[in-house]
N, C-alpha and C positions, 0 to 999 in steps of 0.2 A: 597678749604681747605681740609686737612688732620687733624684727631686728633687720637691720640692714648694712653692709658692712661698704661704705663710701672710696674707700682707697685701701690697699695692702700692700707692705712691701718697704724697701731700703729709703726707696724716697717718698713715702710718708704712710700715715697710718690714720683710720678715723673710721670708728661705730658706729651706728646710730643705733638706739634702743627704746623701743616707744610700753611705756605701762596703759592701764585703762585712762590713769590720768595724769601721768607724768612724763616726759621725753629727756634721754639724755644723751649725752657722747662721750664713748670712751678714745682719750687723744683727738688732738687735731695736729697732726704733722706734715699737712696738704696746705696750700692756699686757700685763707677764709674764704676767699671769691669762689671757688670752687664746691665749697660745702653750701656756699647760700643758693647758688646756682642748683646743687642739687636737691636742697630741700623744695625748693621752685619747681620741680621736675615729680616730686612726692607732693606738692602742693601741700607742705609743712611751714609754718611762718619760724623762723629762726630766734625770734623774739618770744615764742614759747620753749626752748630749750629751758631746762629746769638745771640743769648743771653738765659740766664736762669732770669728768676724771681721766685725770692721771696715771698712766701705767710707770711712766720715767722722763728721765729730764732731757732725753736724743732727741736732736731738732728733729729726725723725721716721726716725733711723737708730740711735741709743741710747736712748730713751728706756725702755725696758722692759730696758736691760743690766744695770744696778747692781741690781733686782731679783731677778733672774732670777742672775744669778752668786753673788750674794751667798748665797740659798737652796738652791744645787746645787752651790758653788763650780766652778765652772766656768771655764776657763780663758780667758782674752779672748787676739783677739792684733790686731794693728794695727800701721800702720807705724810706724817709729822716730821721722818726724818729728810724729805727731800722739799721743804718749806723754804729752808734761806736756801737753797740753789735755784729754786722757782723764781723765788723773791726776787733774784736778783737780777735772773734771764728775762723772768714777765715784766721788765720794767711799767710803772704804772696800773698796774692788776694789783698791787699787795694787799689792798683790800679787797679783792673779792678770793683771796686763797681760801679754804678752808680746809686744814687739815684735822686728820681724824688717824686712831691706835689701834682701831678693831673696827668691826663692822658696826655698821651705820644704817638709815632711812632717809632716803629721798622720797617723801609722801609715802607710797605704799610700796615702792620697789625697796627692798631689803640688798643693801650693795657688803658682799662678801669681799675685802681684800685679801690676798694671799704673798708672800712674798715668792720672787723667780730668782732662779740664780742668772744672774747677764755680768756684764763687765761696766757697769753704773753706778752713781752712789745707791742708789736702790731702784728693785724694778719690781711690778705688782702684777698679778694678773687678777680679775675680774671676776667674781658670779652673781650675778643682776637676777634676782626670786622676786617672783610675784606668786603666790601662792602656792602651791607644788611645782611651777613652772618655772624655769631657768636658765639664763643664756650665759654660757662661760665664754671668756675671752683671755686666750692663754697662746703671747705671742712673748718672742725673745728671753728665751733660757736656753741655757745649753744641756739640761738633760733635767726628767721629771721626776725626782725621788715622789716615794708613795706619799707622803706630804702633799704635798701638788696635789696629786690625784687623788685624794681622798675629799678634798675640794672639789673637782670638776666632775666628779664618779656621776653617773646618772642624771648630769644637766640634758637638758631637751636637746638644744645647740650647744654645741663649742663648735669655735674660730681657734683651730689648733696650726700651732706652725709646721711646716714644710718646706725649710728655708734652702736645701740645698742636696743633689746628690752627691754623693763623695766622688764617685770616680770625675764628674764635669767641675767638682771643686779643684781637684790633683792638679785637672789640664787647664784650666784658665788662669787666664793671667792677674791673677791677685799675686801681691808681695806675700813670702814665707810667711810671714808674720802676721800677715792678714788671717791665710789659710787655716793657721795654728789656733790664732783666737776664736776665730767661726766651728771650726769643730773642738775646742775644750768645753769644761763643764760651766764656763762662764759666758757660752757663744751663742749658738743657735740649733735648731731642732735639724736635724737629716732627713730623709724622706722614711727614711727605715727607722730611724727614733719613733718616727711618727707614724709609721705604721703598725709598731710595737703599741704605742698606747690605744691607737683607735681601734685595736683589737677588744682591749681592757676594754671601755668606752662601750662600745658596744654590747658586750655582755651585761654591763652596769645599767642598759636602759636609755642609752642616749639614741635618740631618733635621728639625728644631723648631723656632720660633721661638717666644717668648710676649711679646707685644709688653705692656710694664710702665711703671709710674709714668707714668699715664694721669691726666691733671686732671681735676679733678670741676666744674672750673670753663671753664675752654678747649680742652675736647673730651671727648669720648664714646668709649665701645667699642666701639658700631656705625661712628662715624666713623673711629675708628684702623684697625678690620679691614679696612672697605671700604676706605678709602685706599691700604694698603696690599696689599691683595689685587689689589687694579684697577692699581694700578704693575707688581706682579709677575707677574699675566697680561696684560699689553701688551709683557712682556717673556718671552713664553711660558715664563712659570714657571707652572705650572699648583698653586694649593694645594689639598692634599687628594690629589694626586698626584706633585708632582717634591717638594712639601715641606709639612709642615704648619703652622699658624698658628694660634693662641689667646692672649687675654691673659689678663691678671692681675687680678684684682679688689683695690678694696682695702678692704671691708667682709667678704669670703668668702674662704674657703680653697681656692686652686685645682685643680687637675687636679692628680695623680698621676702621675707619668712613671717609666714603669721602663726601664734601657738594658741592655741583654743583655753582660753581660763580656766582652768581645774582649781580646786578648795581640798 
């Protein structure tokens, strides 16, 4: 397996996930121009993409879908209960939707849907197995009951959120209302949320973490690493040695991750 993570972050979001023989994406909420551009750069033809999935229906999570399907037709899928709001935002894709209730097969890649708690008609997060191997993508929730995480427990990768410090949330200038929504159980992950679980994570077996959907407003990448790197060596998890950690940018195209095939 191949993962690669193309954009993170408020203004938009996009996966890339390569099997032995399938390729897909999780959201395009960036400009299609941008994703083809990048595949151009990975020297991946766009016209192999095997399907996009849906985590929710926030333009910075479709907005480049109706694009990009339309020009490659490419198959969407999403769950059943966010089908007529797709329906109606994908204008001219209604046919290529495909929703699904449970877990499903894309060729050989085994795609695990999970529900998140956000502020959406529904939002999902990801675990993409190819044989013992598996990459979780688990962005936008406001806090991760043991549900969640008995899902993402001992994936190879996860793309976990790191949306915001608290104290640089207090001082910036977002409306009450904003603040309120981004830290309740229907918001986004904290750096210290997230360093709570990448602890769990860690001991579960997970090799990777990429800490994602980082605010350009209420925290930094220097703050999310350190935050959580200084959690996880207090808890002698040593990074760079019991497990690795990097995020996501969401102006640049991230790091490259290959997982060696295991049966």
């Amino acid at each position: 397996m191949r993962v690669c993570n193309f954009s993170s972050g408020s203004k938009g979001n996009c996966t890339y996930i390569e099997g032995e023989n399938e390729k897909i994406l999780i959201d395009i909420g960036v400009n299609a121009k941008y994703v083809e551009d990048t595949f151009k750069e990975l020297n991946i033809c766009p016209k192999d993409i095997d399907a996009i999935l849906i985590t929710h229906e926030h333009a910075d999570h479709i907005k480049g879908v109706m694009a990009f399907a339309k020009k490659y037709s490419t198959k969407i899928f999403c769950a059943e209960v966010l089908k007529d709001c797709l329906t109606t935002q994908l204008i001219g894709c209604e046919n290529l939707i495909c929703t699904y209730s449970s877990d499903f097969y894309i060729g050989e890649l085994h795609i695990i849907p999970f529900p998140l708690s956000h502020d959406s008609i529904a939002c999902f997060g990801y675990r993409v197995m190819e044989g013992n191997d598996s990459v979780s993508v688990v962005t936008d929730l406001g806090y991760c009951p043991e549900s969640v995480f008995k899902m993402i427990k001992s994936s190879t990768i996860v793309y976990l959120e790191a949306n915001y410090d608290p104290e640089m949330l207090f001082t910036c200038n977002y409306p009450t209302f904003l603040k309120k929504r981004i830290m309740s159980n229907k918001g986004h992950l904290s750096n210290n949320d997230c360093a709570i679980i990448a602890e769990k994570l860690a001991y579960s077996g997970t090799r990777q973490i990429v800490l994602s959907h980082i605010s350009e407003n209420s925290n930094t990448q220097f703050l999310a690493y350190s935050t959580v790197k200084k959690y996880l060596e207090s808890k002698g998890i040593i990074v760079g040695q019991n497990i690795r950690l990097d995020v996501a940018n969401q102006n640049v195209r991230g790091s490259i991750y290959k997982i060696k095939k295991s049966i």
